[in-house]
N, C-alpha and C positions, 0 to 999 in steps of 0.2 A: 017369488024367490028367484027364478029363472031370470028375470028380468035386475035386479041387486047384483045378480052377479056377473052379469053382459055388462053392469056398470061399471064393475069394479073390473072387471076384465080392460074396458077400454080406459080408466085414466090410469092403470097399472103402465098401458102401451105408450098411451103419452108421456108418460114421467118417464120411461121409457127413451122413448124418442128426445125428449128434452137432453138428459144426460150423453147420450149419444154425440149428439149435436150442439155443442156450447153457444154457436153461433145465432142459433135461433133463441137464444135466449136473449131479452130487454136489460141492456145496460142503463142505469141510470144515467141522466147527462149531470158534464160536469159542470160546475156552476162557473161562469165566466168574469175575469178578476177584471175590475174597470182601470183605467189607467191611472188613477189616481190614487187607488190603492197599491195600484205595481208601484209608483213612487215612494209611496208612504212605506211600503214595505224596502224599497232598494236605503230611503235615507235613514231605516231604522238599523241597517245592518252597522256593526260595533267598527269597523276598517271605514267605512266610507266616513261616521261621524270623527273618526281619529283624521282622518286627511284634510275635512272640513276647517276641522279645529284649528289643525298645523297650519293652514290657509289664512283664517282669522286672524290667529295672533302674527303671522309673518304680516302680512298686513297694516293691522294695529302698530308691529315695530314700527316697519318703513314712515307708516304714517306720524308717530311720533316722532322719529327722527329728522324727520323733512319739517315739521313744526319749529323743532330745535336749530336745524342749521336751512332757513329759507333762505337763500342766495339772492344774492342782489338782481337786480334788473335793468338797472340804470348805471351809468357812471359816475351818477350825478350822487348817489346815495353811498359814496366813499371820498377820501379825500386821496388817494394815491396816485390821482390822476391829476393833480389842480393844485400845483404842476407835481409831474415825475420829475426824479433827477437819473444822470446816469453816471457812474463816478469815472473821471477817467483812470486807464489802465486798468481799470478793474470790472465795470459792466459794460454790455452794449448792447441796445436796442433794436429791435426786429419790427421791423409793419409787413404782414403778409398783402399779398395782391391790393398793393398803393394803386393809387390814381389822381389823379392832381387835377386833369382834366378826364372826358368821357375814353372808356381804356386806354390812356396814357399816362403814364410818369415822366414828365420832363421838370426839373429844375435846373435852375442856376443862381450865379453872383454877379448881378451888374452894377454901371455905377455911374450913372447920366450925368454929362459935364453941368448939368444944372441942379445936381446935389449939393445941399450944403452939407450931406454928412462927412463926416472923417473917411480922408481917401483913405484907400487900403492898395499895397501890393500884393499879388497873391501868387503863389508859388503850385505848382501840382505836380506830384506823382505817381510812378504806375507802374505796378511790382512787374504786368507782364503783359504788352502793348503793341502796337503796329501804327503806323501814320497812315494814314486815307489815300490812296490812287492821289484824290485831287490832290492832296497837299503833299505828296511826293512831285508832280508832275508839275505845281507852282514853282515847286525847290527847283526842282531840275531847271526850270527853267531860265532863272536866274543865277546859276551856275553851282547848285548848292545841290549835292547829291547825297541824298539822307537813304541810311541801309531800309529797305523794305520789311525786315523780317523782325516778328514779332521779337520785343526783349523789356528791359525795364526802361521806361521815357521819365526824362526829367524836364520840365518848363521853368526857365527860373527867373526871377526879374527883378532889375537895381534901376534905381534912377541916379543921374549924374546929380554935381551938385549944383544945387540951386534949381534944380526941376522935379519933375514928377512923374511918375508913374499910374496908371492902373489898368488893372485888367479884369474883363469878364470871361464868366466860364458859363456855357451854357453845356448842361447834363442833358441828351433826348436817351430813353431806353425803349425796344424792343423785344417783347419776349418771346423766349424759348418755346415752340413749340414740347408740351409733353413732361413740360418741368412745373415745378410751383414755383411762385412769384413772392418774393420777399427781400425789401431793401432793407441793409442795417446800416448802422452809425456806430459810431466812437470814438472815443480817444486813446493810444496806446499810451501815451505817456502825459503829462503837463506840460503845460506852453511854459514857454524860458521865460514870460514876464508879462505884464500886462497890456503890451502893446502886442502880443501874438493870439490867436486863435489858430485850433488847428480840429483837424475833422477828418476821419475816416471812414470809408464809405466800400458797400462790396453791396452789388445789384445778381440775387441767386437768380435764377430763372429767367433774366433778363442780359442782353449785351447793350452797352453802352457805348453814346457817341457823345464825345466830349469835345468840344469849340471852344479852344482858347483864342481869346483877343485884345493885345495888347492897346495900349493907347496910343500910338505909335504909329500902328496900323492904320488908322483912320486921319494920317494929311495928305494932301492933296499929290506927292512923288513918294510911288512907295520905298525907295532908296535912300530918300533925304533926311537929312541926320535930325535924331531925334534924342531928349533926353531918358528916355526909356529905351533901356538896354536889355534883351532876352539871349538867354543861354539857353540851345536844346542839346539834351543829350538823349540818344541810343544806343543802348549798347555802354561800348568802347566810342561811341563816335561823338565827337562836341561839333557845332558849331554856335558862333553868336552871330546875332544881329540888331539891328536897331531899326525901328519904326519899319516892322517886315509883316508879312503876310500871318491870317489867319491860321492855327496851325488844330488839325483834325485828327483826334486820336481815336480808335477803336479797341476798345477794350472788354473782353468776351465777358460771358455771365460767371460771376463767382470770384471773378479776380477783382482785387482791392486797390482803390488807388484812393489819396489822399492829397488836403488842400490846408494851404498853411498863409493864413492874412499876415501882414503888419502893416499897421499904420504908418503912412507916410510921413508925419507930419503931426509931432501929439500938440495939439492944441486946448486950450486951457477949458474949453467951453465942447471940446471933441470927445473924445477920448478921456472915460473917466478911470479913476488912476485906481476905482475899487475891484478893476477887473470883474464887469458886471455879463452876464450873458446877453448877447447878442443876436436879433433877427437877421442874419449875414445869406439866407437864404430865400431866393421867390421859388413859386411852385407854379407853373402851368403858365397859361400862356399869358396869363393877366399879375405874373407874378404876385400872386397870394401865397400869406404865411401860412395857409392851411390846407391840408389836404384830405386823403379819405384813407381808410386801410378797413380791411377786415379783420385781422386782427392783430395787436399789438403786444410786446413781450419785451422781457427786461429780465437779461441773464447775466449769470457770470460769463468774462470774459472766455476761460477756459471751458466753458460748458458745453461737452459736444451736442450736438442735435438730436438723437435718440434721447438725451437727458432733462430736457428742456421743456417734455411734459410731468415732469416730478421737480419741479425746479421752479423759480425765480418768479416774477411779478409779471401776470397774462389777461388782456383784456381780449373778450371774442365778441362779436357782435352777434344779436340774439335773432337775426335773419343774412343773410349773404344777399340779398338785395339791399338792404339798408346798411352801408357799412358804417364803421365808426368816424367821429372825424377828429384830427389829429388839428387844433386850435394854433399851435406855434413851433418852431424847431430854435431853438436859440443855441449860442453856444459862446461857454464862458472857457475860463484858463483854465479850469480843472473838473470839471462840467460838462454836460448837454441838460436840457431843461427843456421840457413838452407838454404842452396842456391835453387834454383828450377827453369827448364827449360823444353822450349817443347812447343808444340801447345797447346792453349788450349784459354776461357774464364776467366776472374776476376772479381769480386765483394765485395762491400767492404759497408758491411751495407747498403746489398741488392740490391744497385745499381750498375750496369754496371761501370766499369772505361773503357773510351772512347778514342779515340787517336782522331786524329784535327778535328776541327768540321769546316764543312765543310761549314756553313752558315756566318761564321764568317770570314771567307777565301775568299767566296763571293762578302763580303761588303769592302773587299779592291781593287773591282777594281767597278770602278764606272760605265762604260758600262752595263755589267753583273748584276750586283747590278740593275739596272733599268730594264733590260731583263727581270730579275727574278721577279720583281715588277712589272709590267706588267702583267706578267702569272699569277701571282696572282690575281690581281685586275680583270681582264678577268674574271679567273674563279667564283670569287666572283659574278661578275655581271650576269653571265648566271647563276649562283642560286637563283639570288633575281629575275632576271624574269620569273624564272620557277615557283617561288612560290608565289610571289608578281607581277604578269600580269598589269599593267597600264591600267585606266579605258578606253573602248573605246568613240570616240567622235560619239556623237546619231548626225543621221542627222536634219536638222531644218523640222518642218513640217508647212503647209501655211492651217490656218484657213480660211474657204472663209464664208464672212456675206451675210443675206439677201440684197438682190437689193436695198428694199427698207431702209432698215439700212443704206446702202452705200449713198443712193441719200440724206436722212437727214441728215448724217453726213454730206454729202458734203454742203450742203445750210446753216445749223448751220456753219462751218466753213467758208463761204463766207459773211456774215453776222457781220459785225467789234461791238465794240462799239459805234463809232459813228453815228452806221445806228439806235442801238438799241434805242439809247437817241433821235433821230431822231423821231421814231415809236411811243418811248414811251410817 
């Protein structure tokens, strides 16, 4: 007995002590969630499978849509290039960072005494221009003192009768440190007739140096009378000459100057009378009709610059190493006309021009066309559940009445009316 209750004495003390002390007391460990189940648990949560979703289908659009409008690749896979036209007074032509040769753009118009093509006169202007040191310092020297200061320069050129004239123009450009690089073309107006060509020209990013030289120039006394007559003006200032010296104009980047041919001489076998466009320009130092640009565009005349990326007909080349190359520059009476090829991008009033769309190509085969319709509808339905969940169905729950509620109901319902009429 003594000894039961020395037992019960000490685990009284312990349980005792236990409650005392919580700390001494064995927590269970808790069980450790593997990583795999942390996932399964984070992509079951309702937010993350709705953002999933939104993910999918934004997705799924773009990717249809790019099915629908895949953009070309090539140049070659349109025909808007082969050949462009440019209408005069009305578009004008843009090639961003040309090159004709490695980083340069030089062109010109020459016309070797052993051409048989149709001579040409050619005329050049320049809204806002300066003459060259040298060819100030030539003038001067001959007694001919031409104003220094930049203004509008005219070169003009007649042949007497019964001879000829011609002159080349050689364009070299340098560009502008910190600017972009982009030469345009156009026509402000139409040529007065099939024997004229005319071209307008504005070097952004670049300053130009232009070398006129008549035919004139090149016999053996530069003074000695010559059937090729030149009239320079600047300014207010004229002078003429005949068979005179090369004449050097500099004219800054952005400012426009223009070149106006006529044949000297329409010959029946020269000069065709359909007023057809014309190769009237070399490029580089091998005088080639073609040259490179990276990228080419085709705007309204009045279309400012900011406008010109929602606007008009744009070839870009699809690496800036490889630019595009621009095949020919011709130029008719009412016209420019250009061929161009090479890898690259088009767009044409902003939007993409696309080669075959691929959803449309789908729909002619009637399998696939329901394959595809399928995947769709799929995917549409696993978005409406993620976000539109179907109510769930609550289970039934069972009221229980008092005893004695049950035993009245039951006697009221055993109780007909003809017991009641009976009673009553």
């Amino acid at each position: 007995m003594p000894e039961t209750m020395q037992e019960t004495m000490a685990e009284t003390k312990a349980e005792k002590e236990r409650v005392a002390n919580p700390a001494s007391q064995q927590v269970p460990p808790t069980p450790v969630t593997s990583f795999w189940a942390k996932q399964v648990e984070f992509y079951h949560r309702l937010r993350v499978q709705r953002v999933i979703t939104v993910t999918v289908l934004v997705g799924a659009a773009c990717l249809q849509y790019y099915l629908v409008n895949v953009p070309i690749a090539d140049l070659s896979q349109t025909t808007k290039f082969s050949p462009a036209t440019v209408k005069a007074a009305e578009q004008v032509v843009s090639f961003k960072n040309p090159e004709a040769d490695a980083d340069s753009f030089d062109f010109g118009f020459d016309q070797p005494a052993e051409s048989q093509k149709q001579r040409m006169m050619v005329d050049v202007y320049f809204d806002q221009a300066s003459l060259t040191d040298e060819t100030l310092h030539k003038l001067a020297s001959l007694g001919v003192h031409a104003p220094p200061e930049a203004a509008a320069i005219s070169y003009l050129t007649s042949s007497a009768t019964k001879g000829s004239c011609t002159t080349a123009v050689q364009v070299q450009t340098s560009r502008i440190p910190g600017q972009a690089r982009a030469a345009e073309f156009s026509q402000s107006e139409l040529a007065s007739s099939d024997r004229h060509r005319l071209l307008e020209m504005k070097m952004n990013g670049m300053d130009s140096t232009v070398t006129l030289s008549s035919q004139g120039t090149f016999g053996d006394a530069i003074l000695s009378g010559s059937s090729c007559q030149v009239t320079l003006r600047v300014g207010n200032w004229q002078q003429g000459m005949g068979g005179f010296v090369p004449v050097v104009v500099k004219v800054p980047g952005g400012t426009g100057y223009r070149l106006r041919w006529e044949a000297a001489g329409v010959q029946p076998s020269g000069w065709n009378t359909g007023g057809p466009a014309l190769p009237l320009l070399g490029f580089g130092h091998a005088h080639r009709q073609s040259f490179r640009a990276e990228e080419i565009g085709v705007f309204a005349a009045q279309t400012a610059d900011q406008e010109r990326a929602h606007g008009g007909l744009v070839a870009r080349s699809e690496h800036k190493d490889v630019p595009l190359t621009v095949d020919s520059l011709l130029i008719g009476t009412d016209h420019l006309q250009f061929g161009a090829s090479g890898k690259g991008r088009v767009r044409e009033n902003g939007k993409a021009i696309v080669t075959v769309n691929f959803l449309e190509t789908i729909n002619k085969y009637p399998l696939i066309a329901a394959l595809f319709g399928a995947v769709n509808l799929g995917l549409l339905n696993w978005t409406k559940r993620r976000f539109f969940q179907p109510l769930r169905a609550m289970p039934a729950q069972i009221v229980s009445f008092p005893k004695g509620v049950d035993k009245k109901a039951g006697i009221e319902e055993g109780v007909g009316p003809e017991d009641k009429a009976a009673n009553g």
